[in-house]
C-alpha positions, 0 to 999 in steps of 0.5 A: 844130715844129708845121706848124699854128703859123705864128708863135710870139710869145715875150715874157720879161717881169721886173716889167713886169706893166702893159707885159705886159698891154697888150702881150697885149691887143694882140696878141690884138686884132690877130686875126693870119689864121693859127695862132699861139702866145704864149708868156710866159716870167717870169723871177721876177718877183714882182709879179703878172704870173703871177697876171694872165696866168693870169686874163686871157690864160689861152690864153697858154703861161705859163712861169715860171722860179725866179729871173731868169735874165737876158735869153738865157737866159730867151729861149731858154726860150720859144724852145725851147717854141715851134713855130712856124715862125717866132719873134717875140721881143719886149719886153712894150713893144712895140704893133703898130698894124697886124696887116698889119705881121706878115704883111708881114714874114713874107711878105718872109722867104718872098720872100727866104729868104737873110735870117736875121732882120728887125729891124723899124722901131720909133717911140717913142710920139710918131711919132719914129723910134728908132734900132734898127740899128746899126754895131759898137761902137768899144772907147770906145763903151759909155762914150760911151753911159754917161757925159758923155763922149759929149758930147764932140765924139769921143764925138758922132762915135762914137754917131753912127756906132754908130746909123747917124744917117747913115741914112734910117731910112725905108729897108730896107737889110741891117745889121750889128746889129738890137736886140732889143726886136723881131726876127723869125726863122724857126725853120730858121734858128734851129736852124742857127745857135743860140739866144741865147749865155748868157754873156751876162746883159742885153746883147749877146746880140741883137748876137752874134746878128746876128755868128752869122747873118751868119758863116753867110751869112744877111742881117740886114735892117731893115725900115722899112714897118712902123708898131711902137711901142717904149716904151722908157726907156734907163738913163742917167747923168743924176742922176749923181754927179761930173759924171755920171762916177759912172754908170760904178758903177751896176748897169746899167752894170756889167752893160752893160760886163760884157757887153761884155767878154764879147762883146770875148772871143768876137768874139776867140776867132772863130766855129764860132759855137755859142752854149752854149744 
């Protein structure tokens, strides 16, 4: 860890060379009031995002991977080569209006060292909240979330539940899962307790996460007085064949579910909770 680097901002980015661009922009733009470091890792994109960062934003540590190594892994990329004190890990859709929403959360940590993680408030692009805490998953939630079936009465109860629609999502409160579009963590707290688990692919890796940190005692925390905009698109099962049931054979949702099981089977197998970075 360099002493001179307070925050370390890793961005994985897979064929999003525009979101990349406007992330980096802005996150140059902010003029954060300490020493800080981008690093982009590029999971085998293809589409000239190297080529872009390298023109555009060549103070930016560039890391490119051979192939798509998948959301942990190539994460853990970056948070390897990162020194910072703390590691800023978001998704290239990610806009911060305001550079004092960074130092605002860092300075919470310094406040509250038992907190592991700070998941921060996100807006979709028209002001609206997003709901990016959660409560576990139930054994029928993914399906809920991938097909008609959540429309259902059962299934509206349960995605409810999960994303904690029950909460005033103006308020800090401690939670149980933090998405990771955009998390912040001090890098202490990451050599304690591991990286990303690598056995997951796309999802989950965020969640089992948040079950490591809290098993070894340290908070996960929500933190709503922030202003950061999530442009994020959820894979769905609208278009759809069979009612929407045929969602169940798409390639994001067998991802999802795989991971899924994966998650099911360490969460069974209980914690020492080392992740296999």
């Amino acid at each position: 860890m360099d002493q001179n680097i307070k925050l370390s901002i890793v961005i994985l980015n897979y064929k999003t060379k525009h979101l990349l661009r406007l992330a980096l922009k802005n996150l140059y733009a902010l003029q954060i009031p300490f020493p800080f470091e981008i690093i982009v890792v590029d999971n085998a994109s293809g589409d000239g995002s190297v080529a872009m960062v390298t023109k555009l934003f060549p103070q930016t540590r560039l890391i490119i991977n051979n192939h798509n190594t998948g959301h942990a892994h190539g994460n853990n990329v970056g948070i390897r080569a990162a020194t910072g004190q703390y590691v800023l890990i978001m998704n290239t859709d990610i806009i911060f209006l305001n550079t004092a929403d960074i130092t605002a959360m860092l300075d919470y940590f310094d406040q509250h060292p038992e907190v592991g993680l700070i998941g921060p408030r996100l807006c979709n692009g028209d002001g609206t909240i997003q709901y990016s805490c959660f409560r576990p998953y139930s054994t029928m939630t993914p399906i809920y979330r991938r097909t008609p079936l959540g429309q259902l009465a059962q299934g509206r109860r349960d995605l409810d539940r999960h994303l904690m629609m029950d909460f005033d999502h103006n308020q800090l409160r401690e939670v149980d899962w933090i998405l990771g579009a955009c998390i912040i963590l001090p890098r202490a707290v990451l050599n304690h307790v591991g990286l990303f688990n690598e056995q997951f692919f796309l999802y989950f890796a965020d969640f089992e996460l948040c079950d490591r940190l809290r098993y070894h005692g340290y908070k996960v925390v929500y933190y709503p007085d922030v202003t950061i905009v999530h442009y994020h698109r959820r894979e769905s099962a609208q278009g759809s064949v069979w009612g929407g049931l045929g969602s169940l054979l798409n390639y994001v949702t067998r991802v999802h579910l795989k991971d899924w099981t994966t998650y099911k089977k360490i969460i069974q197998q209980g914690y020492d909770t080392r992740s296999n970075s």
